[in-house]
RODO-2510 file (C-alpha; in nm, 4 decimals, decimal comma):
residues 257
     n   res          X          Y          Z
     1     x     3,4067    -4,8320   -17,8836
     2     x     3,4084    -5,1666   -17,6806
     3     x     3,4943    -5,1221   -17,3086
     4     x     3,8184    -5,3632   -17,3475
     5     x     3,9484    -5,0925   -17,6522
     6     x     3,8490    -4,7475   -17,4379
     7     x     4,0279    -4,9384   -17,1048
     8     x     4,3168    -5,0107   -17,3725
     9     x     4,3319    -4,6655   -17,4903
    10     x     4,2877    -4,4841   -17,1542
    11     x     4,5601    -4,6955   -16,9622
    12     x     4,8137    -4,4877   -16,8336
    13     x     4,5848    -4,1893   -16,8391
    14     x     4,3522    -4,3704   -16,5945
    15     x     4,3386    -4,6032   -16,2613
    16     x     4,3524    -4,8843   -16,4756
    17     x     4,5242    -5,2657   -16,4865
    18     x     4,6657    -5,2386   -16,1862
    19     x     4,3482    -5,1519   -15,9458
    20     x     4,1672    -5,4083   -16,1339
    21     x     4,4212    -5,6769   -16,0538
    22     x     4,3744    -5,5989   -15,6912
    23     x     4,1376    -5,8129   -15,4704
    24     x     3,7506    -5,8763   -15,5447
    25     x     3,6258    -5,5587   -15,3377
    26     x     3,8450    -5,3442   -15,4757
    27     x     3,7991    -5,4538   -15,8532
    28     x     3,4290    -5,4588   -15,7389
    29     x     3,4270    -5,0619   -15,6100
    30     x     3,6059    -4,9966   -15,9313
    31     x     3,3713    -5,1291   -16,2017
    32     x     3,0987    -4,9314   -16,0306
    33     x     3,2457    -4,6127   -16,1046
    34     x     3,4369    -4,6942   -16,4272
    35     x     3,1444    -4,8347   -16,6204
    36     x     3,1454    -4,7719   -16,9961
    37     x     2,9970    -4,5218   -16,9956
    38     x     3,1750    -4,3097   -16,7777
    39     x     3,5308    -4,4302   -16,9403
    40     x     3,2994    -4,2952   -17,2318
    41     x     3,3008    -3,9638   -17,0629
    42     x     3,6535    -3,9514   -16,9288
    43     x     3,8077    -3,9927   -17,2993
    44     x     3,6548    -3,7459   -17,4369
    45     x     3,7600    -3,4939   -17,1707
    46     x     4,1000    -3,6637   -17,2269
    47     x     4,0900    -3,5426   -17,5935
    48     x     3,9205    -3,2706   -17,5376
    49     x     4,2038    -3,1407   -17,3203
    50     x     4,0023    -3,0883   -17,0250
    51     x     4,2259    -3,3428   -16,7892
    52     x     4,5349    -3,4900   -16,8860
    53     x     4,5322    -3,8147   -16,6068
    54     x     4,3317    -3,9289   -16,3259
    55     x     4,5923    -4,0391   -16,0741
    56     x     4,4614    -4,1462   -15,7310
    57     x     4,1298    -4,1215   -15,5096
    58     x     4,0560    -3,8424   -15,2871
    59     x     3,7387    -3,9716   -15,1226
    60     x     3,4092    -4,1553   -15,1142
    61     x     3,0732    -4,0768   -15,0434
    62     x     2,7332    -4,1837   -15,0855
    63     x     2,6648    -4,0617   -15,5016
    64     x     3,0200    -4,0619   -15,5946
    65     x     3,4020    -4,0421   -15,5827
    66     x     3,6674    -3,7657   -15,5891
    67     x     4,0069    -3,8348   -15,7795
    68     x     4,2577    -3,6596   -15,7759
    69     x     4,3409    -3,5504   -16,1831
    70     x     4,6199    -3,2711   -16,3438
    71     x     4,5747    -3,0750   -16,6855
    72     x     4,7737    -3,0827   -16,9430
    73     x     5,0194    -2,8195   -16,7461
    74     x     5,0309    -3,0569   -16,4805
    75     x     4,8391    -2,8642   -16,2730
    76     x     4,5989    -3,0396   -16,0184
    77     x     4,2487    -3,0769   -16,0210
    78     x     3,9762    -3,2496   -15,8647
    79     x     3,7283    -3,4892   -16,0762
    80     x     3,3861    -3,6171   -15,9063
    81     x     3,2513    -3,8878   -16,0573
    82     x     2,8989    -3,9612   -15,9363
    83     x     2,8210    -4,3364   -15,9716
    84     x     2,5524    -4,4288   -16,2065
    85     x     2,5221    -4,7710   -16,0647
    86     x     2,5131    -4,7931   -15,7270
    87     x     2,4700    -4,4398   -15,6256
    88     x     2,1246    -4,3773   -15,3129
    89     x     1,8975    -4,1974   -15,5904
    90     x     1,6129    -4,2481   -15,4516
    91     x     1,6479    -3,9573   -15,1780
    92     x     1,7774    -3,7433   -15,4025
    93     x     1,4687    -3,5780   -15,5389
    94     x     1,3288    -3,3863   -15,2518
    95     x     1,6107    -3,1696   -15,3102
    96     x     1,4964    -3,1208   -15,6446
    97     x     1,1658    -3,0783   -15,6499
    98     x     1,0892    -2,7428   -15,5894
    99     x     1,3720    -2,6184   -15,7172
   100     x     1,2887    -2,3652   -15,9821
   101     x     1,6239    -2,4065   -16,1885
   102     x     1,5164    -2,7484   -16,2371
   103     x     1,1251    -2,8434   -16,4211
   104     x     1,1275    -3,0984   -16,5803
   105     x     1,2736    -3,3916   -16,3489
   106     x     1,4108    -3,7721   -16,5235
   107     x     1,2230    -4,0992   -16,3591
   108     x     1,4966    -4,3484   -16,4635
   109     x     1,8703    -4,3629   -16,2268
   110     x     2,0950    -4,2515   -16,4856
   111     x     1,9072    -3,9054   -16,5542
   112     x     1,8550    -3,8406   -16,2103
   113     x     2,2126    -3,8538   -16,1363
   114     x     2,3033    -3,6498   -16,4398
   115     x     2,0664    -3,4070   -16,3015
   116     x     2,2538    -3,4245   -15,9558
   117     x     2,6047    -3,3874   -16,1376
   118     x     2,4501    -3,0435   -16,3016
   119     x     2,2593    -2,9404   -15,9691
   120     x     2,6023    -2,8895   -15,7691
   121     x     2,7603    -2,7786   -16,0526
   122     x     2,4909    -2,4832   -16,0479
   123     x     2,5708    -2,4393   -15,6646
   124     x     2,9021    -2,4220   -15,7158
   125     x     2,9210    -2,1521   -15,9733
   126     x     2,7059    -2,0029   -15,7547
   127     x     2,9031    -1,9998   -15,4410
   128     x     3,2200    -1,9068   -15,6989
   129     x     3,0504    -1,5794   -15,7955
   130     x     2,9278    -1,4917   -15,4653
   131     x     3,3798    -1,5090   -15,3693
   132     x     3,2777    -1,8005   -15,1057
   133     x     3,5777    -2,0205   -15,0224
   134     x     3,4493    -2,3346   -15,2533
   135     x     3,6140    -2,4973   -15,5119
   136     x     3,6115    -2,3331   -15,8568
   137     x     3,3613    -2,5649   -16,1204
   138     x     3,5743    -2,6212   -16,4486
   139     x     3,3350    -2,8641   -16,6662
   140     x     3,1092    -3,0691   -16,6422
   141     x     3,0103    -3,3697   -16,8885
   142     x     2,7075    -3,6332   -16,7688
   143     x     2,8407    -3,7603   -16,4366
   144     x     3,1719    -3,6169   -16,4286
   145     x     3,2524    -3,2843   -16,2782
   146     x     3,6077    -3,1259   -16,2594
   147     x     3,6804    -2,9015   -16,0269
   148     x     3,9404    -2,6972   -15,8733
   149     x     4,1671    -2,8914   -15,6117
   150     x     4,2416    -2,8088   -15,2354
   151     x     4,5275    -2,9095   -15,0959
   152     x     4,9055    -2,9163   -15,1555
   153     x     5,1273    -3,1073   -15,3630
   154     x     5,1726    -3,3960   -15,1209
   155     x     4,8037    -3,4047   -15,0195
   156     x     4,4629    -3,3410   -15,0374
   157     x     4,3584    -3,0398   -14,7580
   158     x     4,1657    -3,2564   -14,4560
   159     x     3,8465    -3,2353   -14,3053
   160     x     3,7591    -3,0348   -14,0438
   161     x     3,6864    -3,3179   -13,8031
   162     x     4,0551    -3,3931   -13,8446
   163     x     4,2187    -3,1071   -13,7949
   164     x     4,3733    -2,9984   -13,4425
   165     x     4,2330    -2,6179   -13,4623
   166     x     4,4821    -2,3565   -13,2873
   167     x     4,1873    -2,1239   -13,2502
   168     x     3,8683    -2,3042   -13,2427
   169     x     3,6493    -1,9548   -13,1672
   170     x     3,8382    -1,8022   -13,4825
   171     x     3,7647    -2,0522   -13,7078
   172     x     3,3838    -2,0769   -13,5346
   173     x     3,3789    -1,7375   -13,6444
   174     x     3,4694    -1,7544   -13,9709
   175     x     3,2375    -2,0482   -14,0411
   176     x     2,9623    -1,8174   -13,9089
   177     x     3,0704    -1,5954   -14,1676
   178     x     3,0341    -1,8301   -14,4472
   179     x     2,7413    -1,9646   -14,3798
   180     x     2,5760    -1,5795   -14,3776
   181     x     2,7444    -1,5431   -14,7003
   182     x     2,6313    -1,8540   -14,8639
   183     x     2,2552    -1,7245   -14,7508
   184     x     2,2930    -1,3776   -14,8251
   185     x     2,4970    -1,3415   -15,1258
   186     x     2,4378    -1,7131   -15,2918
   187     x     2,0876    -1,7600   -15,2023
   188     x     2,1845    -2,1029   -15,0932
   189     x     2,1579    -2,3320   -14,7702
   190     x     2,3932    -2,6044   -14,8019
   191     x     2,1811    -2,8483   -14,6687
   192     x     2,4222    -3,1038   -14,4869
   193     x     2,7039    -2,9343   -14,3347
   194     x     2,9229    -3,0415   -14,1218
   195     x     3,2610    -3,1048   -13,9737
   196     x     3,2584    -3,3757   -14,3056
   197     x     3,1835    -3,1391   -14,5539
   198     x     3,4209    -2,8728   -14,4766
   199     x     3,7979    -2,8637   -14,5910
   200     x     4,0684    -2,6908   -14,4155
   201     x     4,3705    -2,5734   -14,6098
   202     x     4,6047    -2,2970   -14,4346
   203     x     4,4153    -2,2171   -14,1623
   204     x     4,1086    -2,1983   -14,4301
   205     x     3,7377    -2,3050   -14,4344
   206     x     3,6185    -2,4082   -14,7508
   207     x     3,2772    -2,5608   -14,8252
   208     x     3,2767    -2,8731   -15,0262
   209     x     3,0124    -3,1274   -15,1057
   210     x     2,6809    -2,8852   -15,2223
   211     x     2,4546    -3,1538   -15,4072
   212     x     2,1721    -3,1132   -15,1974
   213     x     2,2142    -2,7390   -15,1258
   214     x     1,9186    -2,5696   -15,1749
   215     x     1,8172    -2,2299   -15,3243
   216     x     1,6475    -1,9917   -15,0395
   217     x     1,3038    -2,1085   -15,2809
   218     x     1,3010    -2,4248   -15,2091
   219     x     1,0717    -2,5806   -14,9462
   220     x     1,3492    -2,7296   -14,7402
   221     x     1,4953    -2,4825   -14,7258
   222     x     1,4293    -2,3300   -14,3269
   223     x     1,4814    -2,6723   -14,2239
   224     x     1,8145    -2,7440   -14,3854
   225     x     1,9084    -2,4541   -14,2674
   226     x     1,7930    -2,5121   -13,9108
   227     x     2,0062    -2,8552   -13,9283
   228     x     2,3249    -2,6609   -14,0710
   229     x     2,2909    -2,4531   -13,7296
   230     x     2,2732    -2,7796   -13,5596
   231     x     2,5577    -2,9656   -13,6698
   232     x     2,7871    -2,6730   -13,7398
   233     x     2,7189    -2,5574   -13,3079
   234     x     2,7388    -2,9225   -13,2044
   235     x     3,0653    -2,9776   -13,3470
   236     x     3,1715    -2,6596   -13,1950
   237     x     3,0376    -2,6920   -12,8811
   238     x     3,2547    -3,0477   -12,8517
   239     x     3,5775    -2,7888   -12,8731
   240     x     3,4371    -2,5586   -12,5671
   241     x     3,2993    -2,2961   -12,8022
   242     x     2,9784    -2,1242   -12,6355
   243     x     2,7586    -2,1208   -12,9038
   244     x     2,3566    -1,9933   -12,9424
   245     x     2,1350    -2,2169   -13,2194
   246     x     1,8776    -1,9252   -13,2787
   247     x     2,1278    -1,6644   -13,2309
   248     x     2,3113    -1,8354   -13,5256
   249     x     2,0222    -1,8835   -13,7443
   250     x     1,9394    -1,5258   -13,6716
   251     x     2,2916    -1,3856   -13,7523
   252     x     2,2786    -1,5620   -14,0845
   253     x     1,9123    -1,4513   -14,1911
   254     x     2,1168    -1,1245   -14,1237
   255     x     1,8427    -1,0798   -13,8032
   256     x     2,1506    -0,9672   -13,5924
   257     x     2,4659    -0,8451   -13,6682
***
């Protein structure tokens, strides 16, 4: 199917005409993550019943996108598309390597970033059975994941870094908590978290964003985990929480209680 004929077929079900009628940067942004291919991808999870639209954008980062999507109830999800193009690869396989889920490891873009799409898929079914606060994996297809949305009907739940906490301590607390869980239970360290990578949806934590997390195997693992501690007490420290770095680390290697 020619790109004009799946962009034909998939208007109305897709960002679609009127995005790519908009100015030069935007049309630009959206080419890079709507290449063939992935319209490829979206249309058959269209048929397939998996989503029934993609309506707006959540978010940006460096591998990919987050769109808002609904199924064919009309229920909301979230759809990551991880950019096949333009997407910093090159970094991406020291998370990898050493990971024992994970042998045999692509040399060209394109099957790296598959393999990136699949690795946090992994994580998150991971984090899902361990009852973390994460959002639920649905399917995943090449460089499209769906996922579970957070947030309400008018929005998408904010960061952490933009939230006004009542309680900072409480919610300090209940990050701690997480992050002990993700170790413990999961066998994961997340591996870049932060006051970015953490939603907050009534007066709830949840971890987003687990690409590079790491299984407790991997070699990066202590010092991912050391940087988690770092970022995660920083930010915390900015709101007048006392905090402890190796009393952290400790609590979470379940060292203290």
């Amino acid at each position: 199917m020619k790109e004009e004929e799946l962009y034909r077929v998939l208007e109305g079900k897709i960002l679609t005409a009127e995005r790519r009628e908009k100015g030069a940067e935007d049309r630009k942004t959206y080419d890079e993550v709507f290449d063939k291919n992935t319209l490829l991808t979206l249309y058959k999870m269209i048929t397939r019943g998996i989503i029934a639209t993609l309506d707006y954008p959540i978010s940006s980062g460096k591998e990919g996108n987050v769109f808002r999507a609904t199924d064919e109830a009309g229920k909301p999800l979230a759809v990551k598309i991880y950019r096949t193009s333009t997407a910093t690869y090159k970094n991406l396989t020291k998370y990898i390597t050493g990971d024992p889920r994970f042998r045999n490891i692509p040399k060209d873009r394109r099957g790296i970033i598959f393999l990136w799409a699949q690795k946090e898929y992994k994580n998150l079914h991971r984090m899902h059975n361990a009852k973390l606060k994460s959002p639920e994996p649905k399917k995943l297809i090449k460089n499209v994941l769906v996922m579970e949305y957070i947030g309400s009907e008018e929005q998408p739940a904010p960061m952490l870094k933009d939230v006004g906490l009542s309680d900072p301590e409480k919610t300090f607390g209940s990050i701690k908590k997480m992050m002990k869980q993700l170790y413990q239970d999961a066998k994961l360290v997340h591996g870049d978290l932060s006051e970015y990578n953490l939603l907050v949806e009534k007066n709830e934590c949840f971890l987003i964003d687990v690409g590079q997390s790491v299984v407790l195997e991997h070699p990066l693992a202590p010092e991912l985990l050391i940087r988690d501690v770092t970022n995660i007490s920083r930010h915390f420290k900015k709101l007048g929480v006392k905090t402890n770095e190796n009393k952290l680390l400790e609590y979470i290697r379940g060292k203290e209680k």
